[in-house]
N, C-alpha and C positions, 0 to 999 in steps of 0.2 A: 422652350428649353426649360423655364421656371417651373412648366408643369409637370414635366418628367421627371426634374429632381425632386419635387413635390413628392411623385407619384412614389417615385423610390424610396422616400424616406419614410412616407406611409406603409409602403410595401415592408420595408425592413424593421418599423415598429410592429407593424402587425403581427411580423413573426415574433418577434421578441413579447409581445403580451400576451400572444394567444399559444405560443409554444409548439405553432406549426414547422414543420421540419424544413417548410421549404417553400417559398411564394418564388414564382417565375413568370416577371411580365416579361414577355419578349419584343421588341420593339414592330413585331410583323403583326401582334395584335394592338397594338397602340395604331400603326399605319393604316391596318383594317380597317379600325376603328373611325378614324378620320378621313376614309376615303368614304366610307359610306355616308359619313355626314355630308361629306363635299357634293357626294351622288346627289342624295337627296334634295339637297340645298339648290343644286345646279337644274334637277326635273322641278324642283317647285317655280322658280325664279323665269325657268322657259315655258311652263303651260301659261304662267301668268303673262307673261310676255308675247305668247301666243295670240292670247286674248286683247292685248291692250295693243299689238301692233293690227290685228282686225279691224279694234275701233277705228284705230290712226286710220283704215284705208275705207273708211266711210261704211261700214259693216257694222246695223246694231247689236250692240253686245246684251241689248235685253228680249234675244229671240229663245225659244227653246233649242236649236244647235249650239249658242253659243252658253247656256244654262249647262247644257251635258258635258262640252268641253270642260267646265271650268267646273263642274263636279268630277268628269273623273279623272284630271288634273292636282286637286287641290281636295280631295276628299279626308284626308289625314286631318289639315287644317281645321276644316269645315268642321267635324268629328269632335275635335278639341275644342273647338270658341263654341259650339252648339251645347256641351258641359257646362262649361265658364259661364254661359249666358251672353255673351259678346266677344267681340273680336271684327277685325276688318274683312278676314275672309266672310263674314257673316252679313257685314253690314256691306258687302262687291255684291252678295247674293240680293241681300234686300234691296239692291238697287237694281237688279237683272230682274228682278222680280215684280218691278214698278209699284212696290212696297212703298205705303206714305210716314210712314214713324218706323222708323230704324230699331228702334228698341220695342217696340211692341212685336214688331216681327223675331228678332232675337229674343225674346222670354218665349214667344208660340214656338220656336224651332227648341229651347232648352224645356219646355213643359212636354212634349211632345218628342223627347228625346230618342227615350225607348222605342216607340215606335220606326223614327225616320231612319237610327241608326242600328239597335239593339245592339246584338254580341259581334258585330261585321266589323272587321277591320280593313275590308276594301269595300271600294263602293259596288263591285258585281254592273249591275248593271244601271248603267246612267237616267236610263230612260224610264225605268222600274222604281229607280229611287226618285225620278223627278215626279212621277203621278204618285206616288206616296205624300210628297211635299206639296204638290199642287193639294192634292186631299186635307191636307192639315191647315194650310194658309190661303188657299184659292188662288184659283185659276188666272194666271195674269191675263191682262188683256190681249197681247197678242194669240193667245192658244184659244181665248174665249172666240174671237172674232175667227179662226183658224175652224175652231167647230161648229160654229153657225153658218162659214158660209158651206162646208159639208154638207151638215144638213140643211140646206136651202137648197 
């Protein structure tokens, strides 16, 4: 409620210094507006849930199915802490990733930025953005032993 009055009395200065004729927040863009956070919040909260109720059922979370899940899950995140240079969704990966130094893999994902994410703001395709990232940081074990016995 403090932020509405907030919002409004921003809104009703605005006019008065800027000498606009007329600011109209309407309360169905305010609602919009926090529904879609709520959306977001609510899809993030259940991919990752997704993922941690797998572990719960004896399912490892550091296979390449569950690498795709939780990139095209949790890509927005990843996006962001991969800028920053760290973040937890970064450091969920470096551990799916059977990565030994947490930060050294988060500076290779933030050096290597452009590459893994450039102009995309969704991840398209999981499997396409995970052999880009296998190519920057190498091949985890499980995908190495997956290609040897292939080829054998």
């Amino acid at each position: 409620m403090r932020g509405m009055i907030r919002l409004g009395a921003l809104a009703l200065a605005g006019t008065a210094v800027a000498g606009c004729s007329q600011i109209t927040i309407t309360s169905d863009t305010i609602v919009d507006g926090t529904a879609r956070i709520a959306d977001a919040t609510t899809n993030a909260v259940q991919g990752t849930s997704n993922i941690t109720t797998d572990t719960a059922n004896d399912v490892d979370a550091r296979t390449h199915a569950a690498r795709r899940e939780f990139v095209d899950s949790q890509y927005a995140m990843l996006k962001r802490e991969a800028a920053q240079g760290s973040g937890e969704h970064l450091d969920a990966l470096a551990y799916m990733m059977h990565a030994q130094d947490t930060a050294a893999f988060d500076a290779q994902i933030q050096a290597h930025y452009q590459t893994l994410f450039g102009n995309a703001d969704e991840a398209g395709d999981a499997d396409q953005w995970l052999s880009q990232l296998y190519q920057v940081v190498g091949t985890p074990p499980d995908m190495a032993m997956a290609s040897a016995a292939t080829a054998g």
